[in-house]
VOBA-1610 file (N, C-alpha, C; in pm, whole numbers, padded with zeros to 5 digits, always signed):
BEGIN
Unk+00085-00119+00000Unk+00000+00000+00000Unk+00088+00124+00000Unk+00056+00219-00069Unk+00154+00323-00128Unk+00123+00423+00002Unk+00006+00431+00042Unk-00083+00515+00165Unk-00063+00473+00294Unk-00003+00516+00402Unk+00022+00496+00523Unk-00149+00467+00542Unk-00169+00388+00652Unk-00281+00338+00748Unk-00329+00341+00857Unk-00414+00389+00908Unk-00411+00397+01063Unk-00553+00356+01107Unk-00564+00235+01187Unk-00720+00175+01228Unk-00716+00220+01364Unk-00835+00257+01368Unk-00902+00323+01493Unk-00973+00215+01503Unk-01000+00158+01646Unk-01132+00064+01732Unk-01183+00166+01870Unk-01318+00122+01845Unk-01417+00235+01915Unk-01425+00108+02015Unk-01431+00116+02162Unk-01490+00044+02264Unk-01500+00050+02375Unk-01579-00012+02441Unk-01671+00030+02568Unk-01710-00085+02666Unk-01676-00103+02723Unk-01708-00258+02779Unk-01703-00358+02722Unk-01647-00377+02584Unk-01618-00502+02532Unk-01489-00555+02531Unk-01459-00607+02640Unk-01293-00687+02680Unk-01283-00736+02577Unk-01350-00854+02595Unk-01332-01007+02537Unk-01316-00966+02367Unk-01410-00932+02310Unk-01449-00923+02208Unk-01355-00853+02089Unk-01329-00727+02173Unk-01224-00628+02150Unk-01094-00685+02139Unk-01050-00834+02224Unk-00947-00889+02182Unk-00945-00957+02056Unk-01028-01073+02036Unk-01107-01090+01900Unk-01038-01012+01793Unk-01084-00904+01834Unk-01053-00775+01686Unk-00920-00765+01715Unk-00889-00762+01845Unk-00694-00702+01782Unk-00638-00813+01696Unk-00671-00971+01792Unk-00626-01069+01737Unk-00601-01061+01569Unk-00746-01043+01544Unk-00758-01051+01382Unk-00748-00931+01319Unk-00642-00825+01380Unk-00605-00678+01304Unk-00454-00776+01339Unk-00440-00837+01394Unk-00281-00789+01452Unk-00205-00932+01266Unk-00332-01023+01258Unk-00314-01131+01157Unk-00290-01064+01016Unk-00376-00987+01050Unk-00410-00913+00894Unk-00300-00761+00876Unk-00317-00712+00946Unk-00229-00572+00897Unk-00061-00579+00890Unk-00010-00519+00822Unk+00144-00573+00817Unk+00180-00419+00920Unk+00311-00459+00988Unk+00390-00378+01090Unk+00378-00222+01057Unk+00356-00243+00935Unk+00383-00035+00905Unk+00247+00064+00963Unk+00146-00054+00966Unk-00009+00039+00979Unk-00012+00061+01146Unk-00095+00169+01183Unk-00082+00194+01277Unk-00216+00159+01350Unk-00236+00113+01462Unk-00311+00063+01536Unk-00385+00127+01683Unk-00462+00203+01684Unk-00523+00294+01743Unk-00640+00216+01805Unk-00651+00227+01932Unk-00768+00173+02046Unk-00806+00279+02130Unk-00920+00325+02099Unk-01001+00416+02208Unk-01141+00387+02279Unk-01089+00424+02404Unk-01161+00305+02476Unk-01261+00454+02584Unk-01389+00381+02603Unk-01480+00496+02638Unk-01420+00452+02824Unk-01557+00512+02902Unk-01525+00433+03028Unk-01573+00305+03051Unk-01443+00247+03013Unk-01479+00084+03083Unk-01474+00064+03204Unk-01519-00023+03231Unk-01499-00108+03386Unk-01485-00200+03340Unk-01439-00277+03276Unk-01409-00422+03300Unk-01264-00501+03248Unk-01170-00395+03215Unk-01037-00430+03263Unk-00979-00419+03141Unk-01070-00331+03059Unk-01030-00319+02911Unk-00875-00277+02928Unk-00864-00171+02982Unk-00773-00061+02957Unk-00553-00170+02996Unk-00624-00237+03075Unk-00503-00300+03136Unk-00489-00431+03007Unk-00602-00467+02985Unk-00593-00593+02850Unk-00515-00578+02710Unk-00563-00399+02640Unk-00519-00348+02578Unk-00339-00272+02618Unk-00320-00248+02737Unk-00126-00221+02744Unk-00059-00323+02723Unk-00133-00483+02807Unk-00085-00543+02770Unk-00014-00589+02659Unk-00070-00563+02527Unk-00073-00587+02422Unk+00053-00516+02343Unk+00189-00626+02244Unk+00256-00513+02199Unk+00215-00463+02060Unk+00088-00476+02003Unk+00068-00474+01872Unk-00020-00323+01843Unk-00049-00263+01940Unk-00148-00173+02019Unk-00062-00033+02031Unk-00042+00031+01892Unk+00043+00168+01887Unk+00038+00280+01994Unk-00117+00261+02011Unk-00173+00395+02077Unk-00299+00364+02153Unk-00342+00373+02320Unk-00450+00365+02359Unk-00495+00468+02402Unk-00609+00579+02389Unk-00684+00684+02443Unk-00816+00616+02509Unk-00754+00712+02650Unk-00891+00668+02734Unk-00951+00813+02728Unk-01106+00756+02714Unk-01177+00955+02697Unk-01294+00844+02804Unk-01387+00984+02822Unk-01485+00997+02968Unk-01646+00974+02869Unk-01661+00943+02766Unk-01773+00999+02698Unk-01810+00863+02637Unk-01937+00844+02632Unk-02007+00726+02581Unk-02016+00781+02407Unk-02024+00837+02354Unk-02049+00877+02249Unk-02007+00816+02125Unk-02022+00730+02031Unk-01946+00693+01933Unk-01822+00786+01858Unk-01900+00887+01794Unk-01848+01004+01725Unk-01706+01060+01797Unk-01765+01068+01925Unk-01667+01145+02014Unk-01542+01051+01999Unk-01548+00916+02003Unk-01459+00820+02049Unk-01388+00797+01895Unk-01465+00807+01769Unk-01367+00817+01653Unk-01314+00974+01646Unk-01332+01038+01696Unk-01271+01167+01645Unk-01129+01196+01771Unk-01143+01107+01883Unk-01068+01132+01917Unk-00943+01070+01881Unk-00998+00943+01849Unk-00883+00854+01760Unk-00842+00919+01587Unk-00915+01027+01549Unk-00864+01066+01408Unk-00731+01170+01507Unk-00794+01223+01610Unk-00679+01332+01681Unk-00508+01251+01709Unk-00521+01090+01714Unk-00413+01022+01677Unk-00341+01016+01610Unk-00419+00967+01488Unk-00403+00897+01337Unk-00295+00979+01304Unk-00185+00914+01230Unk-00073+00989+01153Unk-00099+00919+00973Unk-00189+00825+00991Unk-00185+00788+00854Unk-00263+00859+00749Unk-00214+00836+00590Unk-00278+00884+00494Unk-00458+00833+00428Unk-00501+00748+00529Unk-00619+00738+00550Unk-00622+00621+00669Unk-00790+00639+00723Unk-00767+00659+00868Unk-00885+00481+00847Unk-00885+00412+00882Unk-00991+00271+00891Unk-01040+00271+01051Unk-01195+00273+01003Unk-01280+00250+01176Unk-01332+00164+01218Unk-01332+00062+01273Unk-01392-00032+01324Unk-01429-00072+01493Unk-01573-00121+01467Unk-01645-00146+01610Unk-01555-00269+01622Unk-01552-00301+01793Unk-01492-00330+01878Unk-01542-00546+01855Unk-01649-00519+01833Unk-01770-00672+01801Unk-01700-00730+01648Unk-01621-00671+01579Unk-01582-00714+01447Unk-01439-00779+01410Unk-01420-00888+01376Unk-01312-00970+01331Unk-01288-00929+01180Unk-01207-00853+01173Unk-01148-00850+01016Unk-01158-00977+00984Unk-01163-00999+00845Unk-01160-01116+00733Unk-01041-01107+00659Unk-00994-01254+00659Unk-00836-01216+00537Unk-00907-01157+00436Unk-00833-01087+00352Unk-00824-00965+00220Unk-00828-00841+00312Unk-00938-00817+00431Unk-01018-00680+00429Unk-00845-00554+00404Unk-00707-00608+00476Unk-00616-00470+00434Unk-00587-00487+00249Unk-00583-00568+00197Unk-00554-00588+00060Unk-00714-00497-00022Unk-00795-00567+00051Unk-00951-00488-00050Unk-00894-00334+00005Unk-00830-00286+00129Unk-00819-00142+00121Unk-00723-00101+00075Unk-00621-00192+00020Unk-00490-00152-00052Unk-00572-00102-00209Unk-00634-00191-00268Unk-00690-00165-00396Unk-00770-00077-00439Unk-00817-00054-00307Unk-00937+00083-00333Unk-00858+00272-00338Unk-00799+00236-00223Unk-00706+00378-00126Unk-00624+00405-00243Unk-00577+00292-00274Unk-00429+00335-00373Unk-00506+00370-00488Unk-00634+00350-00559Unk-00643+00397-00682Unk-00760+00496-00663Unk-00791+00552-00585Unk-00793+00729-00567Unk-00969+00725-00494Unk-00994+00595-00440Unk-01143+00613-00378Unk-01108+00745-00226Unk-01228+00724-00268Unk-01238+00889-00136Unk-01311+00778+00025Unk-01369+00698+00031Unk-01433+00683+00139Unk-01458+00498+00070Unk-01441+00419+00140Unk-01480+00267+00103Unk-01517+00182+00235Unk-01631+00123+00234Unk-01673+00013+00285Unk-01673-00133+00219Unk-01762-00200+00350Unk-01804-00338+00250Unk-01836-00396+00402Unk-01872-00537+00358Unk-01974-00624+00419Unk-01996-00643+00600Unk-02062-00648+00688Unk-02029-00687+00783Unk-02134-00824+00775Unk-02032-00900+00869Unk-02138-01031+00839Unk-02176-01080+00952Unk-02294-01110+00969Unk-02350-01192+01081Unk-02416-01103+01130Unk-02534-00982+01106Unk-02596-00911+01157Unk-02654-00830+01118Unk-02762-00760+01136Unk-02811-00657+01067Unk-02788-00534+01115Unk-02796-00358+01040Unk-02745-00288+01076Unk-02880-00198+01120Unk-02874-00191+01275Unk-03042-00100+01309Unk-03014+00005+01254Unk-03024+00048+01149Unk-03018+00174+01047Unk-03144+00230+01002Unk-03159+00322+00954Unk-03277+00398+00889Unk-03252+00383+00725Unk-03337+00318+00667Unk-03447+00161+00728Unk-03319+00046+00780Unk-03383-00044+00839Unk-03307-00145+00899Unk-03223-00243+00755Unk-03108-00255+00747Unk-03110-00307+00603Unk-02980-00425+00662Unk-02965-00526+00527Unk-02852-00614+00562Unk-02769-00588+00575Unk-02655-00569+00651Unk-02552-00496+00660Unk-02422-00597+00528Unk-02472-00722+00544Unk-02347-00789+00417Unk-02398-00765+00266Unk-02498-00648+00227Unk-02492-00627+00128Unk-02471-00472+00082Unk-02443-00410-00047Unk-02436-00328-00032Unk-02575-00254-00035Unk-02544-00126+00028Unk-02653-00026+00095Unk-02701+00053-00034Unk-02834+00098-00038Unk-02916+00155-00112Unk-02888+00344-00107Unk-02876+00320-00257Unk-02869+00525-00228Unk-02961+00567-00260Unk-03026+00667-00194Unk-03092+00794-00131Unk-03046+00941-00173Unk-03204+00970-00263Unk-03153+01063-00314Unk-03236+01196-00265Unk-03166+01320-00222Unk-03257+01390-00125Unk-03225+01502-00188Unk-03309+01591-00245Unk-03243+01778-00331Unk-03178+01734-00326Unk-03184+01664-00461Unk-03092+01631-00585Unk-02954+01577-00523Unk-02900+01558-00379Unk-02766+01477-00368Unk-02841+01342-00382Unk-02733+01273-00414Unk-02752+01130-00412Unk-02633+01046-00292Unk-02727+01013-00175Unk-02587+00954-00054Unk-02599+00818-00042Unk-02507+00762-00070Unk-02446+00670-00005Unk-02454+00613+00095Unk-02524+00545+00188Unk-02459+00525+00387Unk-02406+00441+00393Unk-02312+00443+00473Unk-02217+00329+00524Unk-02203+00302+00684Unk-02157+00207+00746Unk-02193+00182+00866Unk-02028+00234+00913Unk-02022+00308+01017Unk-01891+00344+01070Unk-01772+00235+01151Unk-01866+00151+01167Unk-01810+00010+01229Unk-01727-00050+01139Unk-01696-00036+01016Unk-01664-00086+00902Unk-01595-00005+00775Unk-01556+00124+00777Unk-01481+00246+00709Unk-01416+00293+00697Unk-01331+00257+00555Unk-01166+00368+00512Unk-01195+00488+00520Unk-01134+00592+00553Unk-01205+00716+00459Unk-00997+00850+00447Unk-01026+00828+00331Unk-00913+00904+00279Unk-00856+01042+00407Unk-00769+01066+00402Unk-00780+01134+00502Unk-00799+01340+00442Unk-00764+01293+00297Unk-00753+01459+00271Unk-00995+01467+00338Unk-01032+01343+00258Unk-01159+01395+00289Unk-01222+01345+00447Unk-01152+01331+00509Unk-01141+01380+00724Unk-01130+01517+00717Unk-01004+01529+00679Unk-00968+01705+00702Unk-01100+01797+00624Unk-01168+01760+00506Unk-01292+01868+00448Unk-01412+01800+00560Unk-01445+01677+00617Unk-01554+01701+00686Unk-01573+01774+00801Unk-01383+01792+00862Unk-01359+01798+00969Unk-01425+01699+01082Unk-01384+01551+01070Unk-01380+01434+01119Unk-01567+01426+01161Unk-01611+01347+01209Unk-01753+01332+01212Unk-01821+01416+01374Unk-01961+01404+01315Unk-02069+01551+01402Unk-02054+01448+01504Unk-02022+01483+01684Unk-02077+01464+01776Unk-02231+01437+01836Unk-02300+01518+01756Unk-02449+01526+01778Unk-02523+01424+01832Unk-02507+01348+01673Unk-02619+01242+01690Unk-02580+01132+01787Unk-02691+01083+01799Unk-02711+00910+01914Unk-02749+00853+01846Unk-02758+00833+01717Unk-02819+00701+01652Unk-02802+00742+01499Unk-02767+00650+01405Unk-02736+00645+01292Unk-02591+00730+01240Unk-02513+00732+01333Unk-02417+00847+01323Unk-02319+00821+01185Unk-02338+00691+01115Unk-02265+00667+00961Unk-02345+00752+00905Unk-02486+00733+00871Unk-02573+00792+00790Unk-02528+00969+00812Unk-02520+00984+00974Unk-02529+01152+00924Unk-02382+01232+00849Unk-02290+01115+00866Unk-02154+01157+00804Unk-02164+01124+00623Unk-02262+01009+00590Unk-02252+01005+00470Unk-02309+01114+00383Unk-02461+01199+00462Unk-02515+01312+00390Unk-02425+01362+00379Unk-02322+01410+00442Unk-02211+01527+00459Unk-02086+01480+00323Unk-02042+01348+00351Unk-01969+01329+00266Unk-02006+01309+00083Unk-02145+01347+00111Unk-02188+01338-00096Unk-02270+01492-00099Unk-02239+01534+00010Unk-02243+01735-00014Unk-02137+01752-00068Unk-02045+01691-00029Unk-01847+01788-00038Unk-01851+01709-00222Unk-01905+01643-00225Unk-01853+01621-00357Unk-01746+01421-00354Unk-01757+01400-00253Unk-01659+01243-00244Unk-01757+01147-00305Unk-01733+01055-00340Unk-01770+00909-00325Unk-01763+00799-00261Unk-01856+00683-00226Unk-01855+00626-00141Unk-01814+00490-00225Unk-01753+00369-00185Unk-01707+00258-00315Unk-01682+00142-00193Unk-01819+00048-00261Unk-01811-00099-00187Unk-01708-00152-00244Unk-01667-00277-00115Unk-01551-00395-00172Unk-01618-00488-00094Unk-01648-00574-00172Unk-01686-00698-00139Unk-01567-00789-00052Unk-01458-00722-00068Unk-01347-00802-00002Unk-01312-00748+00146Unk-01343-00616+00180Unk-01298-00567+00254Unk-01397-00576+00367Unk-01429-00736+00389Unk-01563-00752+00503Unk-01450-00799+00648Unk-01620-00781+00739Unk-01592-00815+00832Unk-01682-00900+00931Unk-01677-00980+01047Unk-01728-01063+01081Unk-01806-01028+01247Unk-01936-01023+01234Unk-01988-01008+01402Unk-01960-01169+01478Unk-01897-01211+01564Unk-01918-01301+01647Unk-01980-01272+01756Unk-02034-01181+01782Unk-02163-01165+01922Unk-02248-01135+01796Unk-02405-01160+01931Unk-02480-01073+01871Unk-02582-01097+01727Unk-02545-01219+01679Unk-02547-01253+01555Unk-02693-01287+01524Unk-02802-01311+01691Unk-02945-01317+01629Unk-03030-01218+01659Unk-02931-01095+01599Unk-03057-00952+01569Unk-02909-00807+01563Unk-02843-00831+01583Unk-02735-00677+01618Unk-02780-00640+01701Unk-02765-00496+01671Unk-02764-00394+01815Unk-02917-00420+01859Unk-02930-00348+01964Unk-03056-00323+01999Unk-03123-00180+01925Unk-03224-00175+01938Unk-03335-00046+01868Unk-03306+00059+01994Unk-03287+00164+01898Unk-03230+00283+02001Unk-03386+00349+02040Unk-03364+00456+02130Unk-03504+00494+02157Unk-03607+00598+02051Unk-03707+00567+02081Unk-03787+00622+01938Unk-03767+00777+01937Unk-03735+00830+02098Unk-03736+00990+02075Unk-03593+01010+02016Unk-03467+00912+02045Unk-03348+00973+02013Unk-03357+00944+01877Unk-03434+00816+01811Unk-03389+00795+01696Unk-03419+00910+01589Unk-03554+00983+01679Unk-03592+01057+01575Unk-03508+01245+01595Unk-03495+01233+01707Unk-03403+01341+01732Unk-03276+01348+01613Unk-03210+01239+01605Unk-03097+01215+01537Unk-03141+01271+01338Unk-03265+01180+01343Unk-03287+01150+01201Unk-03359+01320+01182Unk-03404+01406+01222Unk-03451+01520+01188Unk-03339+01653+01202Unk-03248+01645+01294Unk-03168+01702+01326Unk-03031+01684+01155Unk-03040+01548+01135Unk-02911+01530+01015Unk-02986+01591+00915Unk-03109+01594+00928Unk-03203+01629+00762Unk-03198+01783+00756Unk-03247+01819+00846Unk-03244+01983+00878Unk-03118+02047+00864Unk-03014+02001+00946Unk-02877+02066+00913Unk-02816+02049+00796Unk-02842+01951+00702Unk-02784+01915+00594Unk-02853+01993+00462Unk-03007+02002+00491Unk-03061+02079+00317Unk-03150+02139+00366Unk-03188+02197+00536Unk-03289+02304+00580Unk-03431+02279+00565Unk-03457+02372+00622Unk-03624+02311+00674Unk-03706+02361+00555Unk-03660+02203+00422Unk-03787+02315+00336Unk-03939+02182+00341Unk-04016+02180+00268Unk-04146+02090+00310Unk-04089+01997+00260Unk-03981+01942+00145Unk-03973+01784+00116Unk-03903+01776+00214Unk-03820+01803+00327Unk-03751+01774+00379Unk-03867+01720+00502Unk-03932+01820+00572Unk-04034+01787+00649Unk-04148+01663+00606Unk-04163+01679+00486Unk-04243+01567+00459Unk-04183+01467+00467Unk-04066+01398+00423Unk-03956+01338+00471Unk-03993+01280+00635Unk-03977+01340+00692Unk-04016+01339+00827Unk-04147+01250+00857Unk-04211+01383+00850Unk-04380+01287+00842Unk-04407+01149+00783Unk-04384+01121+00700Unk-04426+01038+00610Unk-04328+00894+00702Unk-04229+00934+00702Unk-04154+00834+00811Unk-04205+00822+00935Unk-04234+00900+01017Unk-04317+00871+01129Unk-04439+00831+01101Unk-04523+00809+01016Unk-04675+00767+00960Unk-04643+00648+00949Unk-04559+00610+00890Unk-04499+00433+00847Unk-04449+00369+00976Unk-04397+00439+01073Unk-04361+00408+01172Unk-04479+00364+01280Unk-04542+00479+01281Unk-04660+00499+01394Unk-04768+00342+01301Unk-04791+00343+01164Unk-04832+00238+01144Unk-04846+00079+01161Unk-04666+00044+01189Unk-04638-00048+01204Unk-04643-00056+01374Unk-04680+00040+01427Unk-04675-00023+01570Unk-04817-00007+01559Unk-04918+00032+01487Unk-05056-00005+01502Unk-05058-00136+01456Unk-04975-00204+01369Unk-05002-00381+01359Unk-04921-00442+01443Unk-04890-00371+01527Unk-04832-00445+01649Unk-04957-00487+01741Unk-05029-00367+01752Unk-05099-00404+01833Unk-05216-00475+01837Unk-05226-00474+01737Unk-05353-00575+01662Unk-05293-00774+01646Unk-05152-00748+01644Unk-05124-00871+01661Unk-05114-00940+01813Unk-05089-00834+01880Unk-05065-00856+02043Unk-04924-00891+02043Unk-04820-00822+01980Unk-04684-00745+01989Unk-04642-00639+02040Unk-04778-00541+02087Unk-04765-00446+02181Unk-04907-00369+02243Unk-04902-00264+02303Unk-04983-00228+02376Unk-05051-00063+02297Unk-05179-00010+02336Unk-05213+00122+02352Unk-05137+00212+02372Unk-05101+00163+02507Unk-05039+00282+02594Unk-04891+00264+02563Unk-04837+00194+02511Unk-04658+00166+02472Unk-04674+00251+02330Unk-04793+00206+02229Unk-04811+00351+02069Unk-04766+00430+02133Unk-04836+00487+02177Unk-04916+00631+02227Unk-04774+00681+02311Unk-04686+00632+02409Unk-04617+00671+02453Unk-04508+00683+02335Unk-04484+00583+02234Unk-04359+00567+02142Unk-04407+00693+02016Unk-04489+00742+01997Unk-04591+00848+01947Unk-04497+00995+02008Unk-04560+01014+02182Unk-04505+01144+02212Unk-04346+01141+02217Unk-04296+01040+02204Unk-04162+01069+02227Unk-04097+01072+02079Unk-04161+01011+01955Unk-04125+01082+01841Unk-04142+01190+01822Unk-04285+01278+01874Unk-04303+01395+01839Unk-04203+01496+01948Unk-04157+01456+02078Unk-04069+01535+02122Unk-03909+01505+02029Unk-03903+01407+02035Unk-03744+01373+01959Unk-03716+01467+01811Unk-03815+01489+01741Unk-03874+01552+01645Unk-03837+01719+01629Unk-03909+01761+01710Unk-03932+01878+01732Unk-03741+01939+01795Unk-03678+01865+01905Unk-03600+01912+01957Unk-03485+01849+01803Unk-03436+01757+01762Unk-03374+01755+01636Unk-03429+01875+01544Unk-03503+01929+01499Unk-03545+02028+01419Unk-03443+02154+01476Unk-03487+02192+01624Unk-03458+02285+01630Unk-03275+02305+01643Unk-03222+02185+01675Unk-03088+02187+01723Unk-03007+02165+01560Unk-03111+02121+01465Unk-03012+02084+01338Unk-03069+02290+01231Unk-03132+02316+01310Unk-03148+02467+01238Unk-03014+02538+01281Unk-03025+02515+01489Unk-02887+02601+01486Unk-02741+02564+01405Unk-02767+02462+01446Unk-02605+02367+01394Unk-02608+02449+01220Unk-02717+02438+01134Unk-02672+02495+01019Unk-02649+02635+00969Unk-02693+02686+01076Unk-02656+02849+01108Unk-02525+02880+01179Unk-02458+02790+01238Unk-02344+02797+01287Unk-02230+02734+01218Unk-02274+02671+01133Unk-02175+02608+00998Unk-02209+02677+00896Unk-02177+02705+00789Unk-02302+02750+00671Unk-02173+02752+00582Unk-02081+02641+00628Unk-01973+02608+00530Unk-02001+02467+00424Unk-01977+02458+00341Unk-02004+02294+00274Unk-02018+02185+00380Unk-01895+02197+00466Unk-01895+02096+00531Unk-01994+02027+00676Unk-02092+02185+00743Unk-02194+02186+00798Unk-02177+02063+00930Unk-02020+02122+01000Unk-02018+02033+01113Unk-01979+02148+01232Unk-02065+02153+01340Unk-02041+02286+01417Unk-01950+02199+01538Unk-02009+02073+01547Unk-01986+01945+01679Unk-01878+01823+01574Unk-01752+01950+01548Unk-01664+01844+01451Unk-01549+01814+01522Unk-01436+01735+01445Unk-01334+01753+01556Unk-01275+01874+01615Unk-01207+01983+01499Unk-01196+02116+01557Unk-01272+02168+01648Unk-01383+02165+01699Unk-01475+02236+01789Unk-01431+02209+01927Unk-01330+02083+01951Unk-01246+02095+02073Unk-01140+02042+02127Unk-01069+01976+02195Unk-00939+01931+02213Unk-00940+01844+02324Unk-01076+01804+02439Unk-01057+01763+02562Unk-01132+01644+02561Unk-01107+01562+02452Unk-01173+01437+02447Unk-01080+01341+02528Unk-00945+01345+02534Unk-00880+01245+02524Unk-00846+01270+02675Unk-00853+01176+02824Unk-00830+01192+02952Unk-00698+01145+03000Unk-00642+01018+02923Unk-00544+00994+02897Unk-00479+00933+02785Unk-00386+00923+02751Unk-00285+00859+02655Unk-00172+00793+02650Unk-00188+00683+02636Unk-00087+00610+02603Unk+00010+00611+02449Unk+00118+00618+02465Unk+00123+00644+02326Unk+00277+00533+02292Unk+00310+00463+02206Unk+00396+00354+02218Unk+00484+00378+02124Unk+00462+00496+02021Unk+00509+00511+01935Unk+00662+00604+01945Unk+00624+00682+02078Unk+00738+00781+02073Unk+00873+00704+02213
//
């Protein structure tokens, strides 16, 4: 690979698992790439599992549950010419550094590919081992990719200025609107998969209906503004939503009072994303439309280990 490398792992209470992944980074990546672990607050002995380790360039411990927060503090690492992210639950597959040798080196801006053994709770929920459906919104056409699983060039890190803090849920999706504003492309490799060993009969869990929708109105609003397709957008998703939990309840999969509550907390999640993705785009009103980017601060990281110097 002509492009220096640097993999970031996001994790949080996953010891065990998280070894898993070094194991199968430490098989796959050759000595030159650099190996970045940022670890939220664990309790369960992460932090001492990972020094152990001599394959483990760099460990940052930060205070913050946040996904976003926890890759951006690891881009504040990265010395390589593009930066690879992966959740903590994922076993690289032999090829996945070769599928990113082939892509990086011949001028892709941003590349994914498969995760296997799970589905991705995404907006809509889709297979995560195939490739993802583009979405075309005033006239961009995006891409999403799951962040658990992503090269991304580093000249185009430096134009997003690394990914929005904001959101709690779907936080690939809100980096991909951003990354097919600037003008990049997004480019599957079927080779460059990876493997869930937890977890494997359903993925994550369903985030909450007010955050999900907080998240999903807040990326829409800051990204192309509050005009009515955008809002209808909205609506029309919560109608499909609010629908399917009316055949919930007709099947006796759920309750009245569980709608009706999963109801007001879309319409609060709703309303407060609206208003927080208006400011955010009044406080960016640059292409890149990240106010909660990495530049916005410096005190992610509580400690550092660093093995390199």
């Amino acid at each position: 690979m002509s492009s220096s490398l640097s993999v970031v792992v996001s994790t949080l209470n996953g010891r065990e698992q998280l070894l898993s992944c070094l194991d199968a980074l430490h098989r796959e990546l050759p000595t030159s790439s650099e190996l970045i672990v940022v670890n939220g607050p664990s309790s369960d002995g992460t932090s001492g599992a990972v020094r152990d380790r001599d394959d483990v360039d760099v460990l940052v411990e930060i205070s913050e549950r946040t996904p976003n927060v926890s890759r951006n503090a690891g881009i504040e690492q990265a010395t390589g010419d593009a930066v690879a992210f992966l959740g903590d639950a994922y076993a690289v597959e032999s090829g996945w550094y070769d599928a990113i040798c082939g892509t990086i080196d011949h001028g892709a801006d941003v590349v994914t590919g498969p995760i296997r053994g799970q589905r991705v709770a995404e907006e809509p929920r889709r297979d995560s081992s195939q490739p993802p459906e583009q979405r075309t919104i005033r006239r961009r056409t995006v891409t999403p990719f799951a962040p658990e699983n992503v090269v991304i060039d580093r000249t185009v890190l430096e134009a997003l200025d690394g990914f929005d803090e904001y959101p709690q849920t779907a936080d690939g999706v809100e980096c991909a609107h951003r990354v097919a504003g600037l003008g990049f492309d997004v480019t599957w490799s079927d080779e460059m998969a990876v493997r869930n060993e937890v977890g494997t009969d359903g993925g994550r869990p369903d985030a909450a209906w007010g955050d999900r929708y907080r998240s999903r109105s807040y990326r829409l609003v800051k990204n192309y503004g509050l005009w009515p397709s955008v809002v209808g957008r909205l609506v029309c998703r919560a109608l499909a939503d609010g629908a399917s939990g009316a055949r919930g309840i007709l099947s006796g999969e759920g309750t009245p009072t569980g709608w009706l509550g999963n109801g007001v907390s879309v319409l609060k999640g709703s309303a407060r994303g609206l208003l927080d993705g208006l400011r955010s785009r009044y406080a960016d009103r640059s292409t890149r439309r990240n106010p909660h980017g990495l530049s916005s601060r410096h005190d992610r990281a509580v400690q550092v280990y660093d093995r390199r110097s």
